[in-house]
C-alpha positions in Angstrom: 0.0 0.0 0.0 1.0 3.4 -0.2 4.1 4.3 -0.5 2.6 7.6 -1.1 0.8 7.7 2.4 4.2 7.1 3.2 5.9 10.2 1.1 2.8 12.2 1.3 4.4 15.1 3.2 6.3 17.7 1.9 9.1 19.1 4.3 9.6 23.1 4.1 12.4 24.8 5.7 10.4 27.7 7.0 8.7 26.8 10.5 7.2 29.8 11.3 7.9 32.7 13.6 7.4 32.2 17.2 6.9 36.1 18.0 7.3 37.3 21.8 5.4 40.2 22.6 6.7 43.7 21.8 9.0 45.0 24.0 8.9 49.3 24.9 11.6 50.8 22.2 14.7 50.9 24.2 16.0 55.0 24.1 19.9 54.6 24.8 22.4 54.7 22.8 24.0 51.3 21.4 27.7 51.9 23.4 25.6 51.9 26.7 23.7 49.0 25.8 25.5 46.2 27.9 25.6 43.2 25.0 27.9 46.4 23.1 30.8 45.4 21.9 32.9 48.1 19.9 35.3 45.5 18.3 32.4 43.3 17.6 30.1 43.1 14.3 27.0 45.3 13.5 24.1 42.6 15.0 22.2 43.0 11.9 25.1 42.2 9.5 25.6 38.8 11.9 22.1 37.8 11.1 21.5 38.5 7.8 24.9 36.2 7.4 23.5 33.8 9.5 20.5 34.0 6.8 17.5 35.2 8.4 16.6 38.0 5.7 18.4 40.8 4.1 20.1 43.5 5.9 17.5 46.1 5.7 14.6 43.2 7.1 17.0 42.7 10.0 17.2 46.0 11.1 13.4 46.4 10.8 13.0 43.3 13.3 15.5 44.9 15.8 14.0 47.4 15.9 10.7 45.9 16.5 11.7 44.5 19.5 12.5 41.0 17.9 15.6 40.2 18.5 17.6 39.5 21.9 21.2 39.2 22.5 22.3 37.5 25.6 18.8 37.5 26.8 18.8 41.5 26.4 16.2 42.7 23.8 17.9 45.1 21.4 16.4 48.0 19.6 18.9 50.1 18.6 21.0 49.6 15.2 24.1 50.6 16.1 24.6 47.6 18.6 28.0 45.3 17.9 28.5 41.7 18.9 31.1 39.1 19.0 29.0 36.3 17.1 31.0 34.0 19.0 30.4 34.8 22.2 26.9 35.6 22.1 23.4 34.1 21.7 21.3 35.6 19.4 17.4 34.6 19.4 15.2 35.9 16.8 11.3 35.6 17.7 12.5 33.5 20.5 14.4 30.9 18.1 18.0 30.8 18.9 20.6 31.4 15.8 23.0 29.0 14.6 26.4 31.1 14.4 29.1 28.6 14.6 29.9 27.5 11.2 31.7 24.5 13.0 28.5 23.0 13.8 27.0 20.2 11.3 23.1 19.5 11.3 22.0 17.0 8.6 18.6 14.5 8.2 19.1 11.0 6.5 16.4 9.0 5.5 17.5 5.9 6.3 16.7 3.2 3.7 15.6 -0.6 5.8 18.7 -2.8 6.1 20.8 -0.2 7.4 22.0 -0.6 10.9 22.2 2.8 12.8 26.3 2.9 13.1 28.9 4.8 11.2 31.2 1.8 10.6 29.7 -2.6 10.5 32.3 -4.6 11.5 29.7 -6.9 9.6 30.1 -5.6 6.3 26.5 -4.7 6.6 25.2 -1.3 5.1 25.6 1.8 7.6 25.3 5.4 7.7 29.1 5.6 6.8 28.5 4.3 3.5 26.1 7.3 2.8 28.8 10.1 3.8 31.7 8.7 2.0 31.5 11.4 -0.3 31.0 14.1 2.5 34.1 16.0 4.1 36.0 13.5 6.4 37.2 16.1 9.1 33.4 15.8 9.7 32.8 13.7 12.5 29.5 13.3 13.2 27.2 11.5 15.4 23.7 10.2 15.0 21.1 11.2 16.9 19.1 8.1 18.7 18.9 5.0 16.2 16.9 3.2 14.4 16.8 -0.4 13.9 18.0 -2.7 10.7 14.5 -2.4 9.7 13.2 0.8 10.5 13.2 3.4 8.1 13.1 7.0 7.8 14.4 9.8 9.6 18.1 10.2 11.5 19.6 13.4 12.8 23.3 13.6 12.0 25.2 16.5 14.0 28.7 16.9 15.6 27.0 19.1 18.3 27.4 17.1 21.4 24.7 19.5 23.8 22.1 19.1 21.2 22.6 15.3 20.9 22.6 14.5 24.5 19.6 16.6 25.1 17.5 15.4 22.3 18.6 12.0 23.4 17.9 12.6 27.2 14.5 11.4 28.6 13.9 14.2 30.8 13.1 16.7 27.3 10.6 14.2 26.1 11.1 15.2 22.0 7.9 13.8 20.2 8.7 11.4 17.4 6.2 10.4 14.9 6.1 7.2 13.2 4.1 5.7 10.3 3.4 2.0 11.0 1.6 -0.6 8.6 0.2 -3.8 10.0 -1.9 -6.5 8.8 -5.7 -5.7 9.0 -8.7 -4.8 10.2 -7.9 -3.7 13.3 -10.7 -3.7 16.0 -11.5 -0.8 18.1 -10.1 0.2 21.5 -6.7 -0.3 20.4 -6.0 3.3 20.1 -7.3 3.6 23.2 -5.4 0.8 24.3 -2.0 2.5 23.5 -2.8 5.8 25.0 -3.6 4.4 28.2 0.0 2.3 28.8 0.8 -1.3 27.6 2.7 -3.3 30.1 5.9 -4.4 28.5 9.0 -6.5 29.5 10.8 -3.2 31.0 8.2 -1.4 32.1 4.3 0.5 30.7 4.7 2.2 27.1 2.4 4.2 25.9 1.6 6.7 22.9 0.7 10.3 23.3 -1.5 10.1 19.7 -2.7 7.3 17.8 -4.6 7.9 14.4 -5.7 5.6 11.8 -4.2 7.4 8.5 -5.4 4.4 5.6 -6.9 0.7 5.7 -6.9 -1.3 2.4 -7.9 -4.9 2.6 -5.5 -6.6 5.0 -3.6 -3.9 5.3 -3.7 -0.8 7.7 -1.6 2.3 7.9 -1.4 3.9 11.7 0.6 7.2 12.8 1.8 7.1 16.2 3.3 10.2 17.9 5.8 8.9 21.4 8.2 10.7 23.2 9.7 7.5 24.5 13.2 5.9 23.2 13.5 2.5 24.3 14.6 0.1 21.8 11.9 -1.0 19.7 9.2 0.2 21.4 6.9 0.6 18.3 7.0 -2.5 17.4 6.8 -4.1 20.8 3.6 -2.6 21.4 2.2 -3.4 18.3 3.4 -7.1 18.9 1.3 -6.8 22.4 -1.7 -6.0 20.6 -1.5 -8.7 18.2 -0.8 -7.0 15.2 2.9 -7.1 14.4 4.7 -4.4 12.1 5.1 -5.1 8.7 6.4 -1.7 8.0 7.6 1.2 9.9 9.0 4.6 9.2 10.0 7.4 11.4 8.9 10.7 9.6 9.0 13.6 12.5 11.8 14.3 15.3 10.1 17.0 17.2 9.4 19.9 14.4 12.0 18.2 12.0 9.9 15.8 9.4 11.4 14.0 6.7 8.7 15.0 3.9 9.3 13.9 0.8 13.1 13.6 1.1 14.5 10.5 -1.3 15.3 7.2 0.8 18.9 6.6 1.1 19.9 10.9 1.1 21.3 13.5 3.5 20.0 17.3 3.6 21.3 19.8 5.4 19.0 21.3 8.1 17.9 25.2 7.2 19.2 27.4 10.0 15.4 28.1 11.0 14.8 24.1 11.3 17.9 24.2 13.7 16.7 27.1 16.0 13.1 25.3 16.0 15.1 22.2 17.2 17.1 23.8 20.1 14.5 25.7 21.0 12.5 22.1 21.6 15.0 21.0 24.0 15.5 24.6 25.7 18.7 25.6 24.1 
């Protein structure tokens, strides 16, 4: 059945604004704001570089009261910054200013084991960044098993990784899953309310049918957990086992329409959407 149920989201790299509310227009000068630095760069030159908009839009958002440095809103166009040393968050999403730091999404084809290197021989994500620069040492974010498709967070950020990857920040994945059919009612409910497994109750926060074809069903799940296989043991425990089962959505990162088997580089906005889900 569908591969197109599968595919049938289209990724964009603009997430949308998350707008604070506007500050009182801030009346002294830039060299006695205390984020001024006078050896630093104009702060609307560091983010149109860090591509937000063109210069002239990013002087109209500071001085709207949209931008903070260092937790200090800024108003005033004459302010400098060390885009190094600073955090700069626009609408409340945090830029990405070190150029040092890699954000990629692979969709990961089934029968590719979630390491960089198979002492196995078996197909990994290494054999997908052979081509890629190899000072780049990156990481993947969670895993996936053999099986699994869909999507993988590469990075060489270690603070993003270990938060998205700690239980405490709860990121939402979302999963596509296909199992043999019909499937009687109350299992939704079922899932939502905690299945008992080997290590422990499992549960989904959302559980929607998406397509049913004769014999055949196509479910999306949305869980924050990340124990090992937990999809597919709680489909096993309610006696429908996975036939198929992609992950398209880490928090607001989807994988859309993105070919199996390829790695795109995460838009600057996606990234600042993506710290700003684990409080970065």
């Amino acid at each position: 059945m569908g591969d197109r149920a599968f595919a049938r989201e289209r990724f964009g790299q603009n997430l949308g604004p998350v707008r604070p509310s506007r500050p009182k227009r801030a009346s002294r000068p830039a060299d006695e704001i205390d984020v001024h630095n006078p050896e630093g760069v104009r702060l609307q030159k560091v983010m149109a570089l860090a591509g937000v908009a063109s210069r002239r839009v990013c002087e109209e958002m500071i001085l709207d009261g949209r931008v903070e440095v260092d937790g200090t809103v800024v108003t005033e166009l004459g302010v400098r910054v060390d885009p190094e040393q600073v955090a700069i968050h626009v609408d409340g999403i945090r830029l990405q200013l070190k150029d040092h730091l890699k954000y990629y999404v692979f969709n990961k084809p089934r029968g590719v084991v979630s390491t960089m290197d198979d002492p196995e021989s078996r197909r990994s994500i290494g054999d997908f960044l052979k081509n890629r620069d190899k000072s780049e040492r990156l990481f993947h974010v969670g895993r996936l098993d053999a099986e699994t498709e869909g999507l993988l967070l590469l990075t060489n950020d270690g603070e993003l990784t270990n938060r998205l990857t700690h239980p405490s920040y709860e990121v939402p994945k979302t999963y596509l899953v296909q199992v043999r059919g019909p499937m009687a009612q109350g299992i939704g409910a079922q899932m939502k309310e905690g299945i008992e497994l080997e290590d422990g109750l499992a549960q989904v926060d959302s559980f929607k049918l998406v397509d049913s074809t004769p014999g055949h069903v196509l479910v999306e799940v949305i869980l924050h957990s990340g124990r090992n296989r937990v999809v597919r043991r709680l489909f096993d425990a309610v006696g429908h086992p996975v036939e198929r089962l992609v992950r398209t959505q880490v928090g607001p990162i989807r994988i859309g329409d993105q070919r199996q088997g390829s790695i795109r580089v995460l838009g600057r906005q996606e990234v600042g959407h993506l710290m700003a889900s684990v409080g970065l």
